[in-house]
C-alpha positions in Angstrom: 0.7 -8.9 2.5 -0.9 -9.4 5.8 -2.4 -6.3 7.4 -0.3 -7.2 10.7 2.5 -6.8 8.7 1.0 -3.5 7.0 1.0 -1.8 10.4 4.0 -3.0 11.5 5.7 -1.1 8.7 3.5 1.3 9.2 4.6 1.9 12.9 8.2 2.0 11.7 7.3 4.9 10.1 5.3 6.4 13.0 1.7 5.6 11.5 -0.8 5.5 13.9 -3.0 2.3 11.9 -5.5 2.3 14.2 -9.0 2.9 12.6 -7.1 3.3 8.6 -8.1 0.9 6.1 -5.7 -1.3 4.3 -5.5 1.2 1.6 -5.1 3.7 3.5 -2.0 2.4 4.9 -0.4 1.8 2.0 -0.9 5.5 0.5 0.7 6.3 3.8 3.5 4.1 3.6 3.7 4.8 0.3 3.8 8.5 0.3 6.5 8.6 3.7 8.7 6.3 1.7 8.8 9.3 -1.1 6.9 7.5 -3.6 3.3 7.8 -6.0 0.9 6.8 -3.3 -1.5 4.8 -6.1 -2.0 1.7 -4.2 -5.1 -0.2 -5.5 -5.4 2.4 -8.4 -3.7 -0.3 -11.2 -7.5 -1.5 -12.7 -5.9 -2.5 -15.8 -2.9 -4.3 -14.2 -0.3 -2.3 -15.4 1.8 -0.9 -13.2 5.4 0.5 -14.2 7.1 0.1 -10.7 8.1 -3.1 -11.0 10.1 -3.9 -7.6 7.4 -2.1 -5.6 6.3 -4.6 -2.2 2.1 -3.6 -3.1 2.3 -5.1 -6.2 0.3 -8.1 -6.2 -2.4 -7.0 -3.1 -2.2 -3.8 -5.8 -3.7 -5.5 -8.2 -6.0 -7.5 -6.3 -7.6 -4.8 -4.6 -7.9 -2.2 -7.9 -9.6 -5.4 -9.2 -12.6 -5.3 -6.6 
């Protein structure tokens, strides 16, 4: 997903993104939405939340 579109989510839950990291965002997103804030933390590429939105920039990024 797009970081644009990272912020704008994270303005519709009244996260200031200015100055967070992509990561960051996500946790925050993540943790508002009432849900494990492990974005980027799947290094073996197993993740049991299957319908989660992250997934794929997930992996990517635990991957670096």
């Amino acid at each position: 997903m797009k970081m644009n579109e990272i912020k704008e989510i994270a303005k519709s839950h009244h996260i200031k993104p200015h100055g967070l990291s992509k990561t960051e965002l996500v946790r925050g997103i993540q943790r508002i939405e009432g849900n494990f804030d492990c974005f980027a933390t799947a290094s073996d590429k197993y993740c049991n939340q299957i319908q989660c939105i992250w997934r794929e920039d997930c992996f990517d990024l635990a991957n670096e």
